[in-house]
N, C-alpha and C positions, 0 to 999 in steps of 0.2 A: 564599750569605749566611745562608740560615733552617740551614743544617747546620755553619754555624762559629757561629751564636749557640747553639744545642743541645749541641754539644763542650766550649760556656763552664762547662755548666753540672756543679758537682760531680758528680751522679747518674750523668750518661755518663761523667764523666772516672775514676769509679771500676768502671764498668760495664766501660770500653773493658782500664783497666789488668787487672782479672780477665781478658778475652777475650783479651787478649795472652800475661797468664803460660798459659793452659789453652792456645790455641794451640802456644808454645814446649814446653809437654809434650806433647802431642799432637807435633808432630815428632820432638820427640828420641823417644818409645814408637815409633814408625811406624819410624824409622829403625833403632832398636834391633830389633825386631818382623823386619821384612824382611831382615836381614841376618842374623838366625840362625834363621830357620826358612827361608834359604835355604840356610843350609848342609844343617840336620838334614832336611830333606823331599830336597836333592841328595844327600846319604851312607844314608838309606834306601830312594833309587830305585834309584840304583848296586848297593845292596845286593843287593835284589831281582833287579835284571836280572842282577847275576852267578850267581848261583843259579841264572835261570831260561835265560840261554844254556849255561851247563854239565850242567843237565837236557838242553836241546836236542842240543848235543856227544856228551852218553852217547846219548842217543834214535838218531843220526844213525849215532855207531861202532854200537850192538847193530843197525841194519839193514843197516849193509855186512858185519857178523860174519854176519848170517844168510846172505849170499849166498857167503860164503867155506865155509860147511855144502854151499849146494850144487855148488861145486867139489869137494870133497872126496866128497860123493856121487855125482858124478856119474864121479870117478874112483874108485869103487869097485863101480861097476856094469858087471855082466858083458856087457850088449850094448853099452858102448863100448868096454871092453876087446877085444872081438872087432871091432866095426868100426876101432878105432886098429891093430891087431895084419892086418886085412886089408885095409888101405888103405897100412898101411908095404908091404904084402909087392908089393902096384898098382904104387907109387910104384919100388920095385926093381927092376919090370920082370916081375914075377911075371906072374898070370893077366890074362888083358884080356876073360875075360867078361863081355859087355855086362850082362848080366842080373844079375849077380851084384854089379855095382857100382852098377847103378840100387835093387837091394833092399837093400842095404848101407845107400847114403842113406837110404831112405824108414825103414830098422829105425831109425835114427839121427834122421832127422826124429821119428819118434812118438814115441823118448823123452824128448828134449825137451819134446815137446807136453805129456807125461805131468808133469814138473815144474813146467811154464808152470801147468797147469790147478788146481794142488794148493798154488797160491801166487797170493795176487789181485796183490798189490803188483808181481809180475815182468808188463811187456812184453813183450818179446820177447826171444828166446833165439837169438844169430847163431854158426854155427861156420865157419871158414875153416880149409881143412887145405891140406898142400903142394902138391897135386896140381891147385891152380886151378877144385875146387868151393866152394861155400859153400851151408849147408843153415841155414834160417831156419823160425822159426816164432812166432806172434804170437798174439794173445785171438781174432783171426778167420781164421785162413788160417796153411799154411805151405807148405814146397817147398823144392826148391834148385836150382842153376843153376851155371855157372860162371861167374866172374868173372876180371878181368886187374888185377892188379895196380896200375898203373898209370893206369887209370879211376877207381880207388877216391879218395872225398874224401881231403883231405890228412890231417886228424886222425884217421881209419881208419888209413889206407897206413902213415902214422908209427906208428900203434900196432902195427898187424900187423907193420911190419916191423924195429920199435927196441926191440922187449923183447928182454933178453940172459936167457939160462937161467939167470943168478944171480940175478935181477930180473925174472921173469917175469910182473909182474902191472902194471896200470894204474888208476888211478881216472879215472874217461871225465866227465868235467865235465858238467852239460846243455847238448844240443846238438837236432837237427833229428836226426828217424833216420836209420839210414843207408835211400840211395836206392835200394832193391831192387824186384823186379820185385812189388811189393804188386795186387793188384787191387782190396782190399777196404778193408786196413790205410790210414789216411792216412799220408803221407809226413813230414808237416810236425807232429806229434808231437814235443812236447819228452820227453826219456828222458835218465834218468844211470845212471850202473852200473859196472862192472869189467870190465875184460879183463883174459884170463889165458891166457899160452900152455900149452898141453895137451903135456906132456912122453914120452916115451916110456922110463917110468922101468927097463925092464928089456935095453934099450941104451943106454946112456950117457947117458940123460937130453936124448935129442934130440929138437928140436923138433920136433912131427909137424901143427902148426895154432894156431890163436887161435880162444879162444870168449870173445864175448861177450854177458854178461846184464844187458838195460837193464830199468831202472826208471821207471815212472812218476810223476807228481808225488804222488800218494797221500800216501806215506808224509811227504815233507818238508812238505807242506799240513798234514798233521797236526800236524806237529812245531811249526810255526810258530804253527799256532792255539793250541797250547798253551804257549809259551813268549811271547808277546807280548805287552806289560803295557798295552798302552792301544789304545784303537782308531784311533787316531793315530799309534801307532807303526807301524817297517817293520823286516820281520825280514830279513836278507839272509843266504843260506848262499855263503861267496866260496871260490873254490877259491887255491891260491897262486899261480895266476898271472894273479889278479881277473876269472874268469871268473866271471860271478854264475849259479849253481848253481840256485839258487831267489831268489824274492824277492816277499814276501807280497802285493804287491799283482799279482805275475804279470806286468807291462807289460813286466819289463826280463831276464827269465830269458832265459838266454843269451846277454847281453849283456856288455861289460866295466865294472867297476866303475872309475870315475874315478882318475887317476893320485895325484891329492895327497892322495885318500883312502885310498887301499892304500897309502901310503907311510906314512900316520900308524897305521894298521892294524898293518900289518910291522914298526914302531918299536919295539911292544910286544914284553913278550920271554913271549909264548902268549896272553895276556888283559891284561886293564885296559878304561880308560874314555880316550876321548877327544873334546874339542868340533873338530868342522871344517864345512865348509860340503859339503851333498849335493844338486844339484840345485836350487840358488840359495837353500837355507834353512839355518837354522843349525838341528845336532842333537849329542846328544851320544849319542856309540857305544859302547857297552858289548857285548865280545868276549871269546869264547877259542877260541881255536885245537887242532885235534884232531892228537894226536902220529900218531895212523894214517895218516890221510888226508890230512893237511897243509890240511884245509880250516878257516875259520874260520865260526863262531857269531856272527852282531854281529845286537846290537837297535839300531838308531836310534831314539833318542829325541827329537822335537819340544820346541824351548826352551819353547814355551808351556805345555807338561805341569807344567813347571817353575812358570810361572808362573801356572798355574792354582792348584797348592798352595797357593802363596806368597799368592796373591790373600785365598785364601781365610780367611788368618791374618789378614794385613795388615788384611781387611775387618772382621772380628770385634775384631780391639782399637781400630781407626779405629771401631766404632760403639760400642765401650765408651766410649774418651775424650770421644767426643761427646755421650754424653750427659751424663756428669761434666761435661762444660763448659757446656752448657747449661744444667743443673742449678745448676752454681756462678754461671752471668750471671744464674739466673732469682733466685735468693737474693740475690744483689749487688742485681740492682735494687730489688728489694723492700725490703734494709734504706735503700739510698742512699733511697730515694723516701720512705721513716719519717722518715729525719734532716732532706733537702735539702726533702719537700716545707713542711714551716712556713716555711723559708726564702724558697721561691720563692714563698710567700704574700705573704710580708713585701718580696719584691722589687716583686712586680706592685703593692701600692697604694705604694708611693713611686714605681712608674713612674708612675702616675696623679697623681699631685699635682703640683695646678697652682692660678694663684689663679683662685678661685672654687671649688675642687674641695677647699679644707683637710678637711672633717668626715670623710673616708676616713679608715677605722681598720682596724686588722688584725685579723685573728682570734687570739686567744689562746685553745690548746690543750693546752695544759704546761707545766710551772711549771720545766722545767729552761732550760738558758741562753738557749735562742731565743724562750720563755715571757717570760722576763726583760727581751730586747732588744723584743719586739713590744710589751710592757705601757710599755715607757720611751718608746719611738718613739712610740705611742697619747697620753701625757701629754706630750710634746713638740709634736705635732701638735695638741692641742686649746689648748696656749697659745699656740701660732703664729698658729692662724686666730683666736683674741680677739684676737691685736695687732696682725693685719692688718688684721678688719674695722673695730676701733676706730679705727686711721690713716686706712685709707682713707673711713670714716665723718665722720671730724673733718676730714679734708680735703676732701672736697664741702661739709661744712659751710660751711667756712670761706671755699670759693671762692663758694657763693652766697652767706653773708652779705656778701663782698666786692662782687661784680657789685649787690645789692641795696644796699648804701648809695652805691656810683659811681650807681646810675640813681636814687636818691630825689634826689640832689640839681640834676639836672637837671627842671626842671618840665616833664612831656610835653605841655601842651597849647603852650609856649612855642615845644617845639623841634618839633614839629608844623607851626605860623605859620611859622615862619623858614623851614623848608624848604618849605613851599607857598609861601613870598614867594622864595627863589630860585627853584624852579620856576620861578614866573608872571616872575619877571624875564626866565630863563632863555629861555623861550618866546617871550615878548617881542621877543627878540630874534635867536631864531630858533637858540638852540646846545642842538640836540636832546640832546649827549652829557649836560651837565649837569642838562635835564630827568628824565634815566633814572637819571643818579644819584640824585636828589635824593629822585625818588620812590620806587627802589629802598630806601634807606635810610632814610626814611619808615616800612617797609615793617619790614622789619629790624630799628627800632627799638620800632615797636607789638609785634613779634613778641617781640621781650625781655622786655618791662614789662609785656603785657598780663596773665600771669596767671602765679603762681605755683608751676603744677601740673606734675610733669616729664612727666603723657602729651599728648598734642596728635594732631591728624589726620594720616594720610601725603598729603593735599593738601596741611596747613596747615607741615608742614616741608617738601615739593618748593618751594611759592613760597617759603618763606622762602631756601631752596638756588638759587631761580632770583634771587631778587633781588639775592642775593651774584657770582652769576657773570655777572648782566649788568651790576655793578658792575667785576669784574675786567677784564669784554671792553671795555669803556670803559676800563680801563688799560692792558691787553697788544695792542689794538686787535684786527688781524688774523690777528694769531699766538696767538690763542686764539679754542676754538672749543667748544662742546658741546651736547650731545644729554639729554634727556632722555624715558625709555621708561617711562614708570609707567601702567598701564591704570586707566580710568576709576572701575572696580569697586575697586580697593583704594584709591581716595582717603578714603573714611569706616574706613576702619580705625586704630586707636589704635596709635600707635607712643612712643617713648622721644623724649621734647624733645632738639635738639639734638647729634642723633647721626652724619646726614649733613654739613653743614656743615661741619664739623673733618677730617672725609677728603677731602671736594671742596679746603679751603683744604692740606693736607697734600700730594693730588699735583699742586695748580698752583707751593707753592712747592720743592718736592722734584722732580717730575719734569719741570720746564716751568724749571727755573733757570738753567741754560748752556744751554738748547739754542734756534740762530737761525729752526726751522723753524717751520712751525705745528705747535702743541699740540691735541688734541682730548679733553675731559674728555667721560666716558658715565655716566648714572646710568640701570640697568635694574632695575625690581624687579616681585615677583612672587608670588605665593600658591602655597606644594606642603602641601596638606591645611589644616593652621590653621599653620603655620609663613611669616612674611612674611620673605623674605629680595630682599637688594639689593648688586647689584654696582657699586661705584664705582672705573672704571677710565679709566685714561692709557695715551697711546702717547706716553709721555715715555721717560726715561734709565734707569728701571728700576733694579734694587736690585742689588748686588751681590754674590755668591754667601754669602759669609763674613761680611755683612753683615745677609742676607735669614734664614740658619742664626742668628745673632748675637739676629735679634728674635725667631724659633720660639724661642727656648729663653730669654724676655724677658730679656734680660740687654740688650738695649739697643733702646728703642722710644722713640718720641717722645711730648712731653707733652700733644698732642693724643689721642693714639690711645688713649694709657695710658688717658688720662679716658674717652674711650668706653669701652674694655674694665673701665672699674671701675665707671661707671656703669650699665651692661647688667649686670653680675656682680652688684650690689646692689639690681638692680629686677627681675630674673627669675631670676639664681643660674645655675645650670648650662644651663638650656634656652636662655641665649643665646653665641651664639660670633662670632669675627671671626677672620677667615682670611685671609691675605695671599701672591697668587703672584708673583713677578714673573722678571723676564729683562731683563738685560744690553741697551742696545739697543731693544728690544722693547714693553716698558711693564710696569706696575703693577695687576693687580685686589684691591680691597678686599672680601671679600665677608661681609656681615653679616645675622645669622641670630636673630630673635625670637619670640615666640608672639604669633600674631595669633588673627581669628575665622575659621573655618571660612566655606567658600564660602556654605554656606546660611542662617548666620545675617546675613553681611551680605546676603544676597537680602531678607529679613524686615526687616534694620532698614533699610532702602532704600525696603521700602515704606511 
């Protein structure tokens, strides 16, 4: 309710419309904002990673180029020339010296070793010839032994035994070494590399063994550090038949790369970029593929790289707008509150205006239109309450010089006699009800005529309020009832002539009128500081909602009550009020509120 009265007011309602247009720019910029710096930060990631897997690609061919150097040197050196040329002649059936073919291997094993040692990046160097030896050698150990054919892993056996001499070379994927008799060497070493059948180019280019030279992950670690653009990303080197080769974070080398990723991969015709799903995350793969090796270069990239960029934009112009927009609400308020607050000045004292409350006046601060309207409202107001007090002035007049000429012409020591001669008749004859009238009114009547002053004791109005309602219970009999709670100490206290009596007679004929039950009329009153205040309440018929809002807002009150609230308004002015609750059903409280004396001076006049 307090935030739709607030909303009413011009200040917010201009406050609110700025905050909405700065808002509605504020989206459309954010929107605009993020959809093209997702493009330009996505075509300059792209950019980059193609660049930087095509470095990777050259990096990868110039290392398999160096190992094709040592093919060629190794087929140009004179002690394998002699062991290929004395192992053909073994193999024909030539000589079967024992000695001569165990020192054969070994000249053969050291030269290898002699390449192995003069290269960090080469593992180990395997040769396999026709004759069912195979001579190996590694960073710790080497030797050779025979082997069968048919023992060997299957990716071995296939490679030794599926190169054709037109095609005599392999690219060996990483794998597990092969399982030779190592004592030293671990087995389970991951290694990539080449094989190449060793030809016997001065007979017809026959096949005389298979060597091959594995590699350790060295070089492709390398490769990978240097081409991977975020530490969030993952480099993967795939061979073409999605054998993962390497793979920067190491967990999945030698594994196979997922089917509906190498399909999107292989789509491409050598490189580009693609989004697909890797292991339950969404990345987008930036590739190219090497014409040598048939193997592919791909960076995976994390969407959030993306949208860390994006963030970062989107954040900078969302706290530019925002401050503009703050900035522009902080200005709006400031001027709406220049314009609407004279306004809201001039609202608050005509919310206040009520009778007894006319002499409110507004503040005038400005001579422009609101200046104008407050200065008119001010001289409107100061001749309303002249011809209100003057009304209601002349009208108390007018009703005591009325009440004052009906009682002069009654002689009070007459009507005093009469009614002590019905009494004593009364008594006489023993009709108690007529004695309590007679004296009640008696009572009632001194009270009127005794003196023409309007303050009097809060004793000397309770009896005159009791002598009235033991007048009324003499005529409503049993079905009226009441209480009266006035403590002893506030009977010498000065209050307004006649100002209980008109509410007591208000809720016996108002709340006590249809209804067949008993009535109970309460009068409670009481001292809080020097303020005497008194509640005159019914459990009668109660006021009715539209009724009870009808007299709050005085547009309809009765002609008793009116006179107390004008009376009290013109003998104390604002410091006295009357306040009315009621309910349906329920009853009526009147609660009426004066300046009395302070607790301690009535102790003083007491004594």
């Amino acid at each position: 309710m307090l935030l739709r009265l607030r909303m009413n007011r011009i200040r917010y309602k201009l406050a609110l419309l700025i905050l909405l247009f700065s808002l509605t720019l504020l989206v459309t910029v954010m929107y605009i904002a993020y959809h093209n710096s997702t493009g330009i930060i996505r075509d300059q990631s792209v950019g980059l990673n193609n660049k930087l897997v095509e470095l990777g690609k050259n990096n990868l061919e110039t290392s398999i180029s160096e190992v094709d150097n040592i093919f060629r040197s190794i087929y140009l050196n004179k002690e394998f020339g002699t062991f290929i040329r004395f192992h053909e002649a073994v193999g024909a059936g030539g000589t079967q010296d024992d000695y001569a073919v165990v020192q054969s291997y070994t000249d053969i094993k050291n030269m290898l070793h002699t390449y192995l040692n003069t290269r960090q990046y080469i593992f180990s160097m395997v040769y396999f010839d026709r004759n069912g030896y195979l001579v190996y050698t590694t960073r710790t150990e080497a030797g050779y032994s025979r082997f069968d054919t048919g023992s060997l892993p299957d990716g071995v056996r296939d490679t030794v035994t599926g190169l054709q001499p037109e095609n005599g070379q392999a690219i060996v994927p990483t794998r597990g070494h092969l399982p030779l008799d190592f004592k030293v060497t671990p087995q389970d070493e991951k290694v990539y590399g080449i094989a190449r059948h060793i030809l016997d180019v001065d007979h017809g280019f026959a096949t005389l063994g298979t060597l091959f030279i594995h590699l350790d992950m060295t070089t492709l670690r390398k490769i990978s550090s240097e081409i991977r653009p975020y530490p969030d990303a993952v480099t993967y080197i795939v061979a073409g038949d999605g054998t993962i080769v390497y793979e920067s974070t190491e967990k999945r080398i030698g594994g196979k790369l997922e089917e509906a990723a190498l399909k999107k991969l292989n789509a491409g015709s050598g490189g580009g970029k693609s989004q697909l799903t890797l292991n339950g995350s969404r990345w987008t793969a930036v590739y190219t593929t090497s014409e040598t090796l048939g193997w592919k270069v791909v960076n995976f990239i994390p969407q959030q790289e993306y949208a860390a960029g994006i963030a970062a934009v989107t954040n900078s112009a969302l706290l530019i707008v925002l401050l503009g927009a703050m900035f522009t609400v902080l200005v709006t308020y400031l001027v709406s509150r220049y314009i609407s607050g004279p306004i809201e000045g001039l609202t608050r004292v005509i919310n206040r205006i009520d009778i007894g409350s006319l002499e409110l006046r507004a503040d005038v601060s400005s001579r422009d239109e609101i200046g104008i309207l407050a200065r008119s409202f001010n001289r409107l107001m100061a001749k309303l309450n002249n011809a209100i007090t003057n009304e209601y002035e002349a009208r108390i007049r007018q009703q005591e010089a009325e009440m004052r000429a009906l009682l002069s012409q009654i002689n009070p020591h007459f009507l005093y006699n009469v009614l002590q001669s019905i009494g004593a008749i009364a008594h006489l004859h023993g009709i108690g009800e007529i004695v309590v009238m007679a004296k009640s009114l008696g009572r009632m009547m001194r009270y009127n005529i005794r003196t023409s002053e309007n303050l009097v004791t809060v004793g000397e109005e309770i009896e005159h309020v009791g002598s009235y309602l033991a007048i009324q219970q003499i005529r409503f009999g049993d079905k009226l009832g009441y209480e009266l709670d006035v403590p002893p100490q506030l009977r010498a206290q000065p209050m307004l002539k006649f100002t209980l009596q008109p509410l007591v007679e208000n809720a016996i004929l108002h709340g006590f009128a249809n209804m067949e039950e008993r009535g109970i009329v309460s009068i409670v009153g009481r001292l809080e500081g020097d303020t005497l205040v008194f509640d005159v309440s019914d459990d009668g018929a109660g006021i009715p909602p539209e009724r009870l809002a009808a007299i709050s807002r005085a547009e309809s009150v009765g002609i008793g009550i009116a006179n107390v609230v004008a009376r009290l308004r013109i003998c104390y002015g604002e410091r006295a009020t009357l306040a009315i609750e009621s309910e349906e059903r329920v009853g009526t409280c009147v609660t009426v509120r004066m300046p009395g004396l302070p607790a301690s001076g009535e102790g003083e006049g007491a004594a």
